[in-house]
C-alpha positions as CSV (number, residue, x, y, z in Angstrom):
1,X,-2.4,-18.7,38.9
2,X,-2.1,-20.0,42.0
3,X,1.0,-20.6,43.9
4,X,0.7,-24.3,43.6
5,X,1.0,-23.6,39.6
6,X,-2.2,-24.5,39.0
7,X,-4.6,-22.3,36.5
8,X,-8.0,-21.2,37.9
9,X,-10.8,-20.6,35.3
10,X,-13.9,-19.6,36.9
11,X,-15.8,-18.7,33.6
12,X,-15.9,-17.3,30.3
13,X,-15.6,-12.9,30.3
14,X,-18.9,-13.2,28.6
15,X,-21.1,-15.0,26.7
16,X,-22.4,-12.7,23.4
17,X,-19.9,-12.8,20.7
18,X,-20.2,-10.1,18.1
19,X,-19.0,-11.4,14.6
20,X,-19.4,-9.1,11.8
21,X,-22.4,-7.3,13.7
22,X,-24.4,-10.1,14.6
23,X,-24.7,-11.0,18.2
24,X,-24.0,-14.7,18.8
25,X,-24.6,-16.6,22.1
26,X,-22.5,-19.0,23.4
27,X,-24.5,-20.7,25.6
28,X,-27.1,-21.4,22.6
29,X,-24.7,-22.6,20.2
30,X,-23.4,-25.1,23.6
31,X,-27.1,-25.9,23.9
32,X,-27.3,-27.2,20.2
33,X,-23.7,-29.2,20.3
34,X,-25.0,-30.6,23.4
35,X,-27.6,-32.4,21.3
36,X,-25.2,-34.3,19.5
37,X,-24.8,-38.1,20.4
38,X,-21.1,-37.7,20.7
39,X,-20.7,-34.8,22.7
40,X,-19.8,-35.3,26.1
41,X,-18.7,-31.5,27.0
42,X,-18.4,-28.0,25.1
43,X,-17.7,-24.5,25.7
44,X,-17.6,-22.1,23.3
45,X,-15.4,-18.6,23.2
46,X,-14.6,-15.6,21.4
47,X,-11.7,-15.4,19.4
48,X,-10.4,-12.6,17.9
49,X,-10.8,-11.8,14.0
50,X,-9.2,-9.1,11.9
51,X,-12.3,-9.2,9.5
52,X,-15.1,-10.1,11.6
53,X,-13.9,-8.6,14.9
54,X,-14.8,-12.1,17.0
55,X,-15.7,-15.5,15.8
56,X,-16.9,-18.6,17.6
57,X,-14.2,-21.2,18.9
58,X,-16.0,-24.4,19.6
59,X,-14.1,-26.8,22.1
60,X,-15.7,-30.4,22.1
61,X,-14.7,-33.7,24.4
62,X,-16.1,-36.3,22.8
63,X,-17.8,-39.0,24.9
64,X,-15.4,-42.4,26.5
65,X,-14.6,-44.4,23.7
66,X,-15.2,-42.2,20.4
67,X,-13.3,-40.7,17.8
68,X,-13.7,-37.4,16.2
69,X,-13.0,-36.9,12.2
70,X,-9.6,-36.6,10.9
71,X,-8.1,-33.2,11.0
72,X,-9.0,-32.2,7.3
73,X,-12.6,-32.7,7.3
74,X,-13.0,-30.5,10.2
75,X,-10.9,-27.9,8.8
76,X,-12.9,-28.5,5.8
């Protein structure tokens, strides 16, 4: 944090999550959303999981003008 109050995030701590054994990469699964129509940026994390250790968290801004599904659908 800098005394100015702003937040500084340089990058991710790493970019292999391990969910339930398997080794996933971030930086492939940004490479696929990328390919979407709609996406205009994405990162992908680790978040932590009781059962499977990590899982992915996908973050997605859509590009100017378009609007993602409702809630529910995504949730699924």
């Amino acid at each position: 944090m800098h005394p100015d109050g702003y937040l500084e995030i340089k990058d991710r701590s790493k970019d292999v999550i391990i969910s339930g054994g398997e080794n996933i990469s971030s930086m492939e699964v940004e490479s696929i959303m990328y390919g979407h129509p709609a996406v205009n940026e994405a990162a992908v994390v680790a978040r932590p999981d009781e059962y499977w250790g990590e899982t992915p968290c996908a973050l997605v801004g859509l590009k100017e003008g378009l609007v993602g599904p409702p809630l529910t659908e995504v949730q699924g």
